[in-house]
TORKE-390425 format. One record per residue (C-alpha): chain; residue in one letter; x, y, z. Coordinates in nm, 3 decimals. Layout:
<nodes>
  mol  type        X        Y        Z
    A     A        X        Y        Z
...
</nodes>
This chain:
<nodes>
  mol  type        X        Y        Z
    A     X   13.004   -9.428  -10.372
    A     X   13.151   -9.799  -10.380
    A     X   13.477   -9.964  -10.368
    A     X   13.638  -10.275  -10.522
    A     X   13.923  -10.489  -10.368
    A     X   14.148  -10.650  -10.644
    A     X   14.326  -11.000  -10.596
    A     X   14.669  -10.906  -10.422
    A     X   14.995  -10.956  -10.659
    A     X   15.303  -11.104  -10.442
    A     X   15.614  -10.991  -10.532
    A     X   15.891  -11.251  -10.590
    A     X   16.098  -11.352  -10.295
    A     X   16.286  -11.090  -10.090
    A     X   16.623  -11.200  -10.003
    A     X   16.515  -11.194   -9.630
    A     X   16.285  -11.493   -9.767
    A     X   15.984  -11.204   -9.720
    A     X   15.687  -11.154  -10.011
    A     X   15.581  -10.810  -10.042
    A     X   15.198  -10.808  -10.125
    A     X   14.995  -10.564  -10.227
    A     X   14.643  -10.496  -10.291
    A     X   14.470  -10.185  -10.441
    A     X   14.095  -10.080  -10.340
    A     X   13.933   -9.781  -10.623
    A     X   13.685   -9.647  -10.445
    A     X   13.439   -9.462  -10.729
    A     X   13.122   -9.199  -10.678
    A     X   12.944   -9.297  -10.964
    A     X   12.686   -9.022  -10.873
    A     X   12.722   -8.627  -10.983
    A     X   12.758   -8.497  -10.646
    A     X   13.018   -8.503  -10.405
    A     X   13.024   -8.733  -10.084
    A     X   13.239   -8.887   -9.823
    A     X   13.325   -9.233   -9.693
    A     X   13.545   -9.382   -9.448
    A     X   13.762   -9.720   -9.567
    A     X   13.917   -9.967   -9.370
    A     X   14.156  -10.290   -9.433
    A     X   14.155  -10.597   -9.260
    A     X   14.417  -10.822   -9.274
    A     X   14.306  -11.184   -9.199
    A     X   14.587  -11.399   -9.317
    A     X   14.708  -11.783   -9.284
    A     X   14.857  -11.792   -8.876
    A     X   15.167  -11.886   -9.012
    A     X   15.198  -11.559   -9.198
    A     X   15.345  -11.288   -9.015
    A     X   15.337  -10.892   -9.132
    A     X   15.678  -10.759   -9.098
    A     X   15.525  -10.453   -9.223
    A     X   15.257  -10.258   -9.405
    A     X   15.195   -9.940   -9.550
    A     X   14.936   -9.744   -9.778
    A     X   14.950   -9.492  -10.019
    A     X   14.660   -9.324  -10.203
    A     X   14.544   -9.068  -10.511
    A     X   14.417   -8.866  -10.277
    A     X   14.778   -8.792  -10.129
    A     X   14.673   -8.984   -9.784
    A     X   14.941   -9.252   -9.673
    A     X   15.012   -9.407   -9.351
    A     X   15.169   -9.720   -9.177
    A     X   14.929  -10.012   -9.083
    A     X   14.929  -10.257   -8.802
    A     X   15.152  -10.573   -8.784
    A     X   14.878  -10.755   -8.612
    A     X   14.685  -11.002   -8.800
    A     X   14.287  -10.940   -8.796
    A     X   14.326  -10.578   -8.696
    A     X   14.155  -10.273   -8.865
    A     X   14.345  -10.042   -9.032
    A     X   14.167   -9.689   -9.089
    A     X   14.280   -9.612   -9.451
    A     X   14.041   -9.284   -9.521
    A     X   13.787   -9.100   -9.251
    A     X   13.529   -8.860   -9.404
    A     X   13.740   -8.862   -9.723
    A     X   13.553   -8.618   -9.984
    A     X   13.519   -8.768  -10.329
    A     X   13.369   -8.506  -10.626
    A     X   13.114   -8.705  -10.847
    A     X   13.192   -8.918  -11.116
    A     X   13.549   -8.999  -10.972
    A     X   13.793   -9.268  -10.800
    A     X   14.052   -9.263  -10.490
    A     X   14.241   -9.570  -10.513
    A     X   14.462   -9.701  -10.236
    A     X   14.777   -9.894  -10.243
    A     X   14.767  -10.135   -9.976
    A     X   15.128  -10.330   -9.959
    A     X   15.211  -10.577   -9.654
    A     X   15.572  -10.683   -9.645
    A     X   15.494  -11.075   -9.512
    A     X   15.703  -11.386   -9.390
    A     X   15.568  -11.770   -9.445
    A     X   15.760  -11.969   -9.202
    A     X   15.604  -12.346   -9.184
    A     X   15.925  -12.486   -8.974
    A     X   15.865  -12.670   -8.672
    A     X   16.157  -12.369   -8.515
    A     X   15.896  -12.128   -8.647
    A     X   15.808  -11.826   -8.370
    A     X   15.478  -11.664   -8.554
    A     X   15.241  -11.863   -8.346
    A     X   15.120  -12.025   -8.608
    A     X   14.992  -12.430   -8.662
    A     X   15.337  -12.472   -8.925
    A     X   15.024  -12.606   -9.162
    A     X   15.004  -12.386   -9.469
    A     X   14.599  -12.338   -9.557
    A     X   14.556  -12.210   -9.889
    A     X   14.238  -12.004  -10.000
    A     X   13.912  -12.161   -9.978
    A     X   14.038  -12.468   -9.764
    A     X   13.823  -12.434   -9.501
    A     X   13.537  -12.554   -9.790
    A     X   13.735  -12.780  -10.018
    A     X   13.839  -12.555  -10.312
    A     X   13.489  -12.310  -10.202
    A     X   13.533  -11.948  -10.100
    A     X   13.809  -11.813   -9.987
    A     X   13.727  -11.702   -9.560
    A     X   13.920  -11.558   -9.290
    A     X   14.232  -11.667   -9.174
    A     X   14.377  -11.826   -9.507
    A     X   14.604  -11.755   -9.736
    A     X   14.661  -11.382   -9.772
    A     X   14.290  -11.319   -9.729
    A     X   14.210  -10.965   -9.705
    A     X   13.871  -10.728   -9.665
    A     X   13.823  -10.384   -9.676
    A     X   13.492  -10.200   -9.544
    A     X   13.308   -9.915   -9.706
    A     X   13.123   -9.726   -9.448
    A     X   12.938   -9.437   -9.630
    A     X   12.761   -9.243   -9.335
    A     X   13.001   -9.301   -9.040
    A     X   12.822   -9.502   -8.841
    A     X   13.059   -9.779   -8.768
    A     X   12.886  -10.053   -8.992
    A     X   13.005  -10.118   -9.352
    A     X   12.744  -10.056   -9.654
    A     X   13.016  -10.217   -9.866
    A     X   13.251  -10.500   -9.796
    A     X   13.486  -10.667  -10.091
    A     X   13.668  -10.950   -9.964
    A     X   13.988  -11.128  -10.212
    A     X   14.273  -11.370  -10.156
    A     X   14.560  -11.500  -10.276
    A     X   14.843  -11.755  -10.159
    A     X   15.214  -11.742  -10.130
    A     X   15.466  -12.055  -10.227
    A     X   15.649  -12.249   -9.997
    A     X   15.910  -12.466  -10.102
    A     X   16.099  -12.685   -9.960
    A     X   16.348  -12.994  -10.048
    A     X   16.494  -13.276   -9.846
    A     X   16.803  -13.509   -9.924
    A     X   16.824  -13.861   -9.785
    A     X   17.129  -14.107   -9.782
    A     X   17.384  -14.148   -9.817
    A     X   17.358  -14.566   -9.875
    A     X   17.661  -14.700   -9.912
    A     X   17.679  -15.060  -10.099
    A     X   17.900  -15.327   -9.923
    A     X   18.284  -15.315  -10.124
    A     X   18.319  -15.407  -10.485
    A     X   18.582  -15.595  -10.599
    A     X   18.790  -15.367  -10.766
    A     X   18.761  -15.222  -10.369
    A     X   18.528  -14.953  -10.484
    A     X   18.173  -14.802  -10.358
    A     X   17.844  -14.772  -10.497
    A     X   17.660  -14.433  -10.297
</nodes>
């Protein structure tokens, strides 16, 4: 058994300003026999990001809500059966604020670091972006045979207007602003 972790897709902008992103995790049994495995998802995103929400669905009719903490574990499957020569695969969405305003309440630096900042354009690590991992952990002993690791990074736009300058009076008593 072994999983994959694809690059997240981000919605476009809710009109609460909110990105829904979602990730989806196949977990296959490439081998003619059935066995189990336990998966878990670990949100490790940007500390300006904040999860507003998150949920999972799956193939194998298993759903459930996930933590709004950043960094914490979410159990997605526990001894999940998988008959050989076939694939689970999870739905992993997180509904997700970027606030970078000095006002902002998440906690956060209000400095936006994008994946692989932390080694100039390298890998993507922990706490950037919308970095992500999920753990394979094939014979329940608490430590991952399998860990697949993505990111991705949300916009952030932003404008400012300066002015106005107003010119001293023409002579026809107009303004130039």
């Amino acid at each position: 058994i072994t999983h994959e972790k694809q690059t997240p897709s981000v919605s476009t902008q809710n009109a609460d300003l909110s990105y829904d992103v979602t990730y989806l995790v196949v977990v296959e049994n490439e081998g003619g026999a059935e066995g189990s495995y336990d998966l878990f998802d670990i949100p490790s995103f940007d500390d300006d990001i904040v999860i507003n929400s998150g949920s999972f669905t799956s193939t194998n009719g298993q759903s459930g809500i996930l933590s709004m903490t950043n960094g914490v574990t979410n159990e997605l499957a526990d001894d999940q059966l998988l008959a050989g020569e076939t694939i689970d695969t999870f739905t992993v969405v997180f509904n997700v604020t970027l606030d970078l305003t000095e006002t902002s309440i998440d906690g956060g630096d209000n400095t936006y670091d994008e994946c692989g900042a932390a080694n100039g354009a390298g890998s993507p690590s922990a706490n950037e972006g919308l970095f992500n991992t999920s753990t394979l952990d094939l014979d329940n002993d608490g430590t991952p045979e399998e860990t697949s690791e993505v990111c991705g990074d949300l916009p952030y736009v932003t404008h400012e207007k300066t002015g106005p300058t107003v010119s001293t009076q023409n002579p026809d008593l107009s303004y130039d602003i």
